[in-house]
N, C-alpha and C positions, 0 to 999 in steps of 0.2 A: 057553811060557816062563813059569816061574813067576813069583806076584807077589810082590814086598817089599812090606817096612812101608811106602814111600814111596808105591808108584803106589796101595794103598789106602786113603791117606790122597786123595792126589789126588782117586781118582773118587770119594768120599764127599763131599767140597768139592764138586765139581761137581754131585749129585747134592742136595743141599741146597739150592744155587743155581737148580738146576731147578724145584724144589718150591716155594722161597719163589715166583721168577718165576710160574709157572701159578695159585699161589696168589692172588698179585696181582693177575694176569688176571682168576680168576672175580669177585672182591672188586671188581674193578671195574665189572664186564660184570653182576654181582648190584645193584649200586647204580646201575645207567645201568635197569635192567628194574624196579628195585622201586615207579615210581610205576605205568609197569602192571599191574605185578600186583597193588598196591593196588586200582587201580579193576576189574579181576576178580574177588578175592577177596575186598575188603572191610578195611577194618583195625578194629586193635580187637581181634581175634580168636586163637585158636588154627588152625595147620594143619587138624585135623580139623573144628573151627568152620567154615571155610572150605570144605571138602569138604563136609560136611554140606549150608551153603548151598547152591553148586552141584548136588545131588543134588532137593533142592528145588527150587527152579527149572527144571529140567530136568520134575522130577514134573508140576508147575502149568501148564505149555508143553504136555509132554500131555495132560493135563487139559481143558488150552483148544480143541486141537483135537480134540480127543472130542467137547465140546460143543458144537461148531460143527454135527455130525451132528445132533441133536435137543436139547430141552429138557430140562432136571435136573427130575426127579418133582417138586420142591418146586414150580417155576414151574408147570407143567403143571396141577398139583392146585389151586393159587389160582384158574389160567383159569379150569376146568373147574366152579368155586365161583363164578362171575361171572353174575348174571342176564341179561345182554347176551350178545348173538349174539359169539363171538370168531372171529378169523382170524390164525395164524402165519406169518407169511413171514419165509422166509432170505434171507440176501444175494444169491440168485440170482433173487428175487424167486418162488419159487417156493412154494405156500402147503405148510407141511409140517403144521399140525392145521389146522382147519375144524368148526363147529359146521354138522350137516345142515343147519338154517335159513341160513346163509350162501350154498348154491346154489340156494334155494326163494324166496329175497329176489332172487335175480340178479347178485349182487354176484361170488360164487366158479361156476367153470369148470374141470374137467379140471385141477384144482390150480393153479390160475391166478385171479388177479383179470382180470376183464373188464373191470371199471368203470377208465377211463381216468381220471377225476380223484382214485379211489380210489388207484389204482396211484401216481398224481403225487405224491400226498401220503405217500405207503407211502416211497418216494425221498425226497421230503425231510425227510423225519423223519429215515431214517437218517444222510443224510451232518449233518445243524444240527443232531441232538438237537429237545428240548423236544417239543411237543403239540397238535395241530392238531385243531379240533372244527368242524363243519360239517354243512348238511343235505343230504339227496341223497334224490331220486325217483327210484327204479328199478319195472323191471316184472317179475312171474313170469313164467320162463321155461315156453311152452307144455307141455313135458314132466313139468311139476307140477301140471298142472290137468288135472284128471279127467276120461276120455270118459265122455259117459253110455253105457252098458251096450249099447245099440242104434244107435249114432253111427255111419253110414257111413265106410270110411277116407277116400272124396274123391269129392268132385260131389255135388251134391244137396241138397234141404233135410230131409236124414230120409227121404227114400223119396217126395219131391211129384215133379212130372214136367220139373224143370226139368234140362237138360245145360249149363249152360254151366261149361263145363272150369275157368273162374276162380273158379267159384264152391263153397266149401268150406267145413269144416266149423270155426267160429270160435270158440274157448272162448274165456268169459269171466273177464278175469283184471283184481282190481283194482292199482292202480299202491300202490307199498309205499314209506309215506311213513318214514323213518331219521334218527334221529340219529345223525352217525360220531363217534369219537374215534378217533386214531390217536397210540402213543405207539410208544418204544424201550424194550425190553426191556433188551436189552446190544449187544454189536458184530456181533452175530450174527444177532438176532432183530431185529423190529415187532410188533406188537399191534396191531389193528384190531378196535374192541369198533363193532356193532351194534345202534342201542336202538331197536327197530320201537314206532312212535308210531302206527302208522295209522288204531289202533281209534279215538284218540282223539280224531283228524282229520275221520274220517266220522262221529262223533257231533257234533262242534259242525258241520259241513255237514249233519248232519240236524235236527238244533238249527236251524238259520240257516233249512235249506226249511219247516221246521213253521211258525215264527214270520210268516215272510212269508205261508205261502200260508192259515195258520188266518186271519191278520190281516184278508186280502183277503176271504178268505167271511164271516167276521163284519163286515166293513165294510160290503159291497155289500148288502143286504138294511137294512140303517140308515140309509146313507146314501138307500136309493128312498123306503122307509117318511116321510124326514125330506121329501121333494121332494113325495112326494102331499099329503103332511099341508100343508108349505107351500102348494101350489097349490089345496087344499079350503079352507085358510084366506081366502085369498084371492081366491075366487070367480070366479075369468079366466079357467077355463078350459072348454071346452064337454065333452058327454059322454062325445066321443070321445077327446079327452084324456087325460080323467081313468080312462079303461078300460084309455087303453094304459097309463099308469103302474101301474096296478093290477096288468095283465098282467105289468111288468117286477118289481113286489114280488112276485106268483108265484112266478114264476122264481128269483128271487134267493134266497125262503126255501125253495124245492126243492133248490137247490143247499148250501144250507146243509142241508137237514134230508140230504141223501145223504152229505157228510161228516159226520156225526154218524153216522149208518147202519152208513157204511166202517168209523171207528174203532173201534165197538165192534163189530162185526165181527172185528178185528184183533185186536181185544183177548181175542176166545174164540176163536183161531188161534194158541195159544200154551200148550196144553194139549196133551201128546201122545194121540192117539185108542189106544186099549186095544180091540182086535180082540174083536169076540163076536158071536155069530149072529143077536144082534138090532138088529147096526148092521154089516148083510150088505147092501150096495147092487148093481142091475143097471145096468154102465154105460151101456148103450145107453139106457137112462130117461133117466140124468141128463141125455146129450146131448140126445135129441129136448125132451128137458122146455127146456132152453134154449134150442132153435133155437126151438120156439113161442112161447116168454118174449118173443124178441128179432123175431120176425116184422114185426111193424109200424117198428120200427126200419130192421131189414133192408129193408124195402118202401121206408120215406122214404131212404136213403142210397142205393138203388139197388146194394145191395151182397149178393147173396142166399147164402144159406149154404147150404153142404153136405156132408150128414153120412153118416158111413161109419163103420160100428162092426165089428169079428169077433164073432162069435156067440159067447155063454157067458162071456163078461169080465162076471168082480164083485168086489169092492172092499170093504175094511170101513173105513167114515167115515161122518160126520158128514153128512147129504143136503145142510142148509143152506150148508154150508163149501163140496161140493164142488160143488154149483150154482155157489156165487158165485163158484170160480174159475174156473172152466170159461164162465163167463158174462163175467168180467171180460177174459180171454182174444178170445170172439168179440168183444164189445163195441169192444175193444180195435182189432182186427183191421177192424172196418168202418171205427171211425172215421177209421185210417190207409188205407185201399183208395181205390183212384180207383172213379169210379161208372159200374157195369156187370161191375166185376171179380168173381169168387167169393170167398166165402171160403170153407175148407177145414175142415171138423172131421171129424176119424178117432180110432180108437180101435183099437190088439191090443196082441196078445203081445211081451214083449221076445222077442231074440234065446235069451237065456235061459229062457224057459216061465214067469220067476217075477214079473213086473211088467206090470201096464195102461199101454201106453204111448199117450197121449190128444195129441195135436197139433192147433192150431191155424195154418194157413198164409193169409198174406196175399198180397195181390200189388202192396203199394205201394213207395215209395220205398226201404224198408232204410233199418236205424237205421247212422249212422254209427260204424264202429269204435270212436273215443275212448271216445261216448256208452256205447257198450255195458257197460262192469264198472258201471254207475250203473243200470240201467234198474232193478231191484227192492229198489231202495232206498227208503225212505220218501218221500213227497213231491217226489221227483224228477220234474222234466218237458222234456223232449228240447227240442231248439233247432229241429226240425222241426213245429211247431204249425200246424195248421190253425183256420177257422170252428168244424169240430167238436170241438176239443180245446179249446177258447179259458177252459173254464170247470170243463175239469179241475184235480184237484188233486194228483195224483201217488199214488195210494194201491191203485191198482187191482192193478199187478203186483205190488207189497208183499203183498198178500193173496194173492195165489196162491202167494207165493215162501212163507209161513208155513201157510198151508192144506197145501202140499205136507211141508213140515217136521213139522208135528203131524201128518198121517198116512204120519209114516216113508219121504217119497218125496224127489224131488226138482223144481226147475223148472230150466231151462234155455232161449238163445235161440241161433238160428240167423239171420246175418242179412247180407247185402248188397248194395252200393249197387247201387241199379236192379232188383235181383231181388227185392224183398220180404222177409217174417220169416217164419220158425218158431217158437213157440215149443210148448214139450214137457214136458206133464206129467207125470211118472211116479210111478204107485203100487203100492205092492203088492199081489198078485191075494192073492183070499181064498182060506184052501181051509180045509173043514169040517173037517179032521183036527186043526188047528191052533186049533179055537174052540170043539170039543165038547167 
């Protein structure tokens, strides 16, 4: 049916009416949406303004969890710039960097913090923000402390004849004194900076042992001297008396004149020895030259020594040094032996062909674990004293520990409870190719 002017005026009407109506609709349904899309887009701005933001934001979102992966080279290179031992942990509490010194101080494991009040602190940092500083003693884990070269894997004191199955081989390891800090990086990271203080710990404890034990030798010889003097002053007393007095001013400036001996001693244990043909020693000398030294010793303690050397073991040091350690060793070793016990001095080959390994074995009580990372420290003296130790002053294994040092070796102990000590000199064997 064709159309007239009429029905296409009609459907243009109605067709206008459409348009307005729909129009109205969006107009409305645009103005009920436009405060959200304000707070999506932002006002203020152009469409592509807006787009633009969005496209940023989106960037920075993955930006962020990129970074959640590892640290941005900036942060990293600061750490790595930090005198203090550092450690990074993620939010999974997982350490993702580590300074070596961080598993050698005991603190880091298997990417893991071990230390529980470390780890505690590592958590609260993260969720409260701010900075938490504290000290903490931790120990080296055995796996950082060095076997000596000939160290049995288990049983034994070095090769003496003792089996008991519990008794093994015990490195000595000092305890590692820390200042922590623990801070927040970002939402991601912690920082745990480590500032090992320990050197500085064990010098004022050596500082503290000098002071004490100098004081008491210099006291006691002053103090006898002032008591004879009083009682010669005074006429009161008979011959016998006054001999014993005499006898204990003896004694007292013996003791004083052997710490004087020691020190300077100690003091020329701190030069490296320089190998040459004419400071070429035969160990087996130096031992028996000590065992005869200490004979009369040996005899009053009831403690008899015996020596066992391999044939052809020589040395290049210092005779005086290596006597005096090798003597402060037996010395040592009686005056801790119950009476009747032996003590033990040997001498060979490391396992390697290239070291005098010199042993002295005890048979008394064994130094207690704690004790042990302190024995060859300056002026140190065990909690274990007897009548024969009552007037030592801690300087004996000090000296073999630096005797062994200046002639390029080492000392080491073996030791415990109930089974007695080891301890184990070792030096380098000489050999003429190496000093013509």
């Amino acid at each position: 049916m064709p159309l007239t002017m009429s029905s296409v005026l009609i459907f243009s009407v109605f067709g206008l009416l459409a348009a307005a109506i729909v129009t109205a609709l969006l107009y409305s349904m645009f103005d009920w949406l436009r405060p959200a899309l304000k707070r999506l887009l932002g006002s203020g701005s152009t469409l592509s303004d807006r787009a633009g933001s969005l496209r940023r934001r989106w960037s920075r979102r993955q930006t962020d969890e990129e970074a959640g992966d590892d640290l941005d080279d900036s942060t990293a290179a600061l750490i790595s710039m930090l005198n203090t031992v550092s450690i990074v942990v993620d939010e999974s509490d997982e350490v993702v960097r580590a300074n070596p010194d961080a598993y050698a101080l005991g603190v880091v494991s298997d990417d893991a913090i071990v230390n529980e009040y470390v780890l505690e602190q590592v958590r609260l940092v993260r969720v409260k923000g701010g900075r938490r500083q504290f000290d903490l003693t931790t120990d080296t884990p055995e796996r950082f402390v060095s076997l000596p070269a000939d160290a049995p894997e288990s049983g034994g004191a070095y090769g003496n004849d003792r089996s008991d199955a519990s008794a093994s081989v015990q490195m000595v390891s000092r305890p590692n004194w820390l200042k922590v800090t623990v801070g927040r990086i970002n939402g991601h990271f912690v920082v745990v900076l480590l500032d090992d203080v320990s050197e500085s710990i064990r010098f004022a404890q050596l500082r503290d042992s000098f002071i004490v034990n100098v004081s008491e030798q210099l006291l006691a010889p002053t103090q006898d001297l002032e008591r004879l003097a009083d009682a010669l002053e005074r006429g009161d007393l008979d011959l016998e008396q006054i001999h014993a007095q005499a006898r204990q001013v003896r004694l007292s400036s013996r003791h004083l004149s052997h710490m004087v001996s020691d020190l300077l001693l100690l003091i020329k244990a701190q030069e490296p020895v320089t190998p040459s043909e004419s400071n070429r020693l035969d160990v087996k000398e130096q031992l028996d030259w000590v065992a005869s030294t200490l004979a009369d010793e040996s005899n009053r303690f009831g403690t008899p020594i015996a020596v066992s050397c391999e044939e052809g073991l020589s040395v290049n040091g210092e005779r005086e040094q290596i006597r005096a350690a090798v003597g402060k060793l037996v010395e040592n070793a009686m005056t801790y032996s119950l009476r009747g016990s032996t003590v033990s001095v040997s001498a060979q080959r490391s396992k390697d062909g290239k070291e005098a390994v010199i042993r002295v074995i005890d048979r008394g009580e064994g130094i207690a674990k704690a004790e042990q990372p302190r024995v060859f420290e300056r002026f140190y003296r065990g909690a274990n004293q007897n009548e024969r130790t009552a007037e030592g002053i801690g300087l004996g294994l000090a000296i073999v520990k630096h005797v062994a040092l200046t002639h390029h070796g080492s000392a080491t102990l073996w030791s415990a409870p109930k089974q007695g000590s080891t301890f184990t000199l070792t030096l380098p064997l000489a050999h003429r190719a190496a000093v013509d």
